[in-house]
C-alpha positions in Angstrom: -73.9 -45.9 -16.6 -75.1 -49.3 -15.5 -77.3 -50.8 -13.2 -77.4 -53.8 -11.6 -79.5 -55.4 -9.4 -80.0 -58.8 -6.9 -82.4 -59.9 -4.7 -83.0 -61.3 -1.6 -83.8 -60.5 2.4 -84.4 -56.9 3.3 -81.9 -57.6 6.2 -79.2 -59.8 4.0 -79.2 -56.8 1.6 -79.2 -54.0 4.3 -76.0 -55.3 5.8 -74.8 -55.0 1.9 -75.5 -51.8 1.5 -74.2 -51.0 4.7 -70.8 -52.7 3.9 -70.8 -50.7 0.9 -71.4 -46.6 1.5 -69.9 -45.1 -1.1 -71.9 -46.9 -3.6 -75.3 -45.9 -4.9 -77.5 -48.3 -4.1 -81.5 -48.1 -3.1 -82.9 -50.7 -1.3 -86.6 -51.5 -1.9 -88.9 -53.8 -0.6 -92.7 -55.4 -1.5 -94.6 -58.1 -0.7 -92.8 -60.4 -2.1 -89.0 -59.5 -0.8 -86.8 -57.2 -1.4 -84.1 -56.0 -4.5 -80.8 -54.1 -4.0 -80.5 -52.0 -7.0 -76.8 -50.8 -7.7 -75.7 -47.9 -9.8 -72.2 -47.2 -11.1 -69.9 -47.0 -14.0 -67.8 -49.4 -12.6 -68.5 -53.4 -11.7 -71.0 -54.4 -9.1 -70.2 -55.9 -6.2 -72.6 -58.3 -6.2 -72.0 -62.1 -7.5 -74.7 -62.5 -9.8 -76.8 -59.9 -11.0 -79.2 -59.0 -13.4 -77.3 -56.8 -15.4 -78.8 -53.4 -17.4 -77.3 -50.4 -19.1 -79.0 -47.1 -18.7 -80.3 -46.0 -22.3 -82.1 -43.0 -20.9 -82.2 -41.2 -17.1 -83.4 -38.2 -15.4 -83.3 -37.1 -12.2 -80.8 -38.5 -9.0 -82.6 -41.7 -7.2 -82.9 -41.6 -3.5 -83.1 -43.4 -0.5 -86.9 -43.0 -0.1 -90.5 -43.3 -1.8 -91.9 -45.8 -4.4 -90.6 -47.7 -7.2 -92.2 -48.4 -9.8 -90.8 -50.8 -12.7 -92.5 -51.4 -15.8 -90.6 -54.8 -17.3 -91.2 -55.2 -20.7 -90.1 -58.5 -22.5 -88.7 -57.3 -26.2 -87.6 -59.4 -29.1 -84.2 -59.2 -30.7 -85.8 -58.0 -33.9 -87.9 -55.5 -31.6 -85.1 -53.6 -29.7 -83.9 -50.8 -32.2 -88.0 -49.9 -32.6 -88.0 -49.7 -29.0 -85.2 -47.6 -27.8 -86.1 -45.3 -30.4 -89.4 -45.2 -28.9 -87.8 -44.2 -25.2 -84.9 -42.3 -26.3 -87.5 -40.2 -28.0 -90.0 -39.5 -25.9 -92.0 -36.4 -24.5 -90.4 -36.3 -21.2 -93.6 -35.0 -19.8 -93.1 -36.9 -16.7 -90.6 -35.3 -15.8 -92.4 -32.3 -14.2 -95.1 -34.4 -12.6 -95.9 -33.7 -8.7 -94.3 -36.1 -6.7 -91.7 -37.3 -9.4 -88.1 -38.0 -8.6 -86.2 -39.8 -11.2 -86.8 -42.6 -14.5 -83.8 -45.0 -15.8 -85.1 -46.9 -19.0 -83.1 -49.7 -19.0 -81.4 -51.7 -21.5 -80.6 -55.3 -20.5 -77.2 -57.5 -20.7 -78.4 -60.7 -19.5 -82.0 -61.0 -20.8 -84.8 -60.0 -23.2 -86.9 -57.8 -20.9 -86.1 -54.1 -20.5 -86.8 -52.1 -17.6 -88.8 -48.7 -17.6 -87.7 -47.6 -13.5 -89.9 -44.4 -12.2 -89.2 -43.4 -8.6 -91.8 -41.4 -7.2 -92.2 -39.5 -3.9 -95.1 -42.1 -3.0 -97.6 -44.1 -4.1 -100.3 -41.5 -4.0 -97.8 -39.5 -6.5 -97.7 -42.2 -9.0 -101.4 -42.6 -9.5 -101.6 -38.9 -9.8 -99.1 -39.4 -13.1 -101.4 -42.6 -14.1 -104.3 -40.0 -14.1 -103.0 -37.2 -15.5 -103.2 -35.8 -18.6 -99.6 -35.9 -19.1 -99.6 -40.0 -18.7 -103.0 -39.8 -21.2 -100.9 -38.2 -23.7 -98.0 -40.4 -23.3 -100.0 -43.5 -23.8 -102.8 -42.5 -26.3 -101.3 -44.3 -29.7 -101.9 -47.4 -27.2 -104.1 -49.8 -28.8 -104.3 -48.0 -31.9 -102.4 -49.0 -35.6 -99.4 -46.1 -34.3 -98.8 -48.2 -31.2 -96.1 -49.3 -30.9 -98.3 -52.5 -28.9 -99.7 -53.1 -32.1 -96.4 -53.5 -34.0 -95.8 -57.1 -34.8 -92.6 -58.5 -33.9 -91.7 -56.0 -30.7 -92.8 -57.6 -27.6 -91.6 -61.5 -26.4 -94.2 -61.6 -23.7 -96.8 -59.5 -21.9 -95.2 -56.5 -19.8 -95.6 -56.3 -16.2 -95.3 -54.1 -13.3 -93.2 -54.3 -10.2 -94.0 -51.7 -7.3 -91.8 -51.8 -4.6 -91.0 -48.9 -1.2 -88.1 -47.3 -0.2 -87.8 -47.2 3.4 -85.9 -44.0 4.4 -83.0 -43.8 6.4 -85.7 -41.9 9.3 -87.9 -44.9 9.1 
């Protein structure tokens, strides 16, 4: 499975996704713009997109809610170490309130992966960030066992995309 995804104006993309209705595809929007995200096993149909293979998913995304991506910039040298990481972890958010689907994903066309968590809403995703579940998850963080503190992983500092999903109703 694959991902792929452009940006550009929520109404340029709309009339995309509109042309296209067999295809899964969410459309999201933040401050900043919007981002068509496309998911198939086949090509995109978009001309130039950033390009990621799904390493790990759970859970059917939807045409509604909060996006959350976590994009984390990893070396050459630092990808095995990571994946491992992902393709091996609790899986405890997976049965948080609110939570509707994850795709860690591996890219094609660059160095920074993307962890993808679709929640119900906002309000559901700071419930995971303070739940015990998300404590767990992170707690070698900052320590030797982190995997932040292995040398030689990470290209860059992460950072965090949020974006909405405007239903269909809206």
């Amino acid at each position: 499975m694959n991902i792929f995804i452009t940006s550009g104006t929520y109404d340029f993309l709309q009339k995309i996704k509109e042309k296209h209705p067999h295809e899964k595809m969410v459309l999201m929007e933040n401050a900043e713009g919007a981002a068509l995200l496309h998911e198939s096993e086949k090509k995109t149909i978009f001309n130039s997109p950033r390009k990621y293979e799904v390493i790990d998913a759970f859970g059917e995304l939807a045409d509604r809610g909060y996006v959350v991506c976590n994009n984390i910039p990893v070396t050459d040298e630092g990808r095995p170490v990571f994946e491992y990481r992902f393709k091996n972890r609790a899986r405890a958010i997976e049965s948080v309130p609110g939570f509707i689907a994850i795709r860690v994903l591996r890219p094609l066309n660059s160095s920074t992966y993307i962890i993808l968590t679709q929640w119900k809403d906002q309000n559901s995703f700071n419930g995971w960030k303070n739940s015990q579940a998300y404590h767990k998850a992170h707690e070698k963080r900052g320590t030797a066992d982190g995997i932040d503190q292995q040398p030689k992983i990470f290209a860059s500092p992460s950072y965090v995309t949020a974006y909405t999903v405007p239903s269909e109703e809206d």
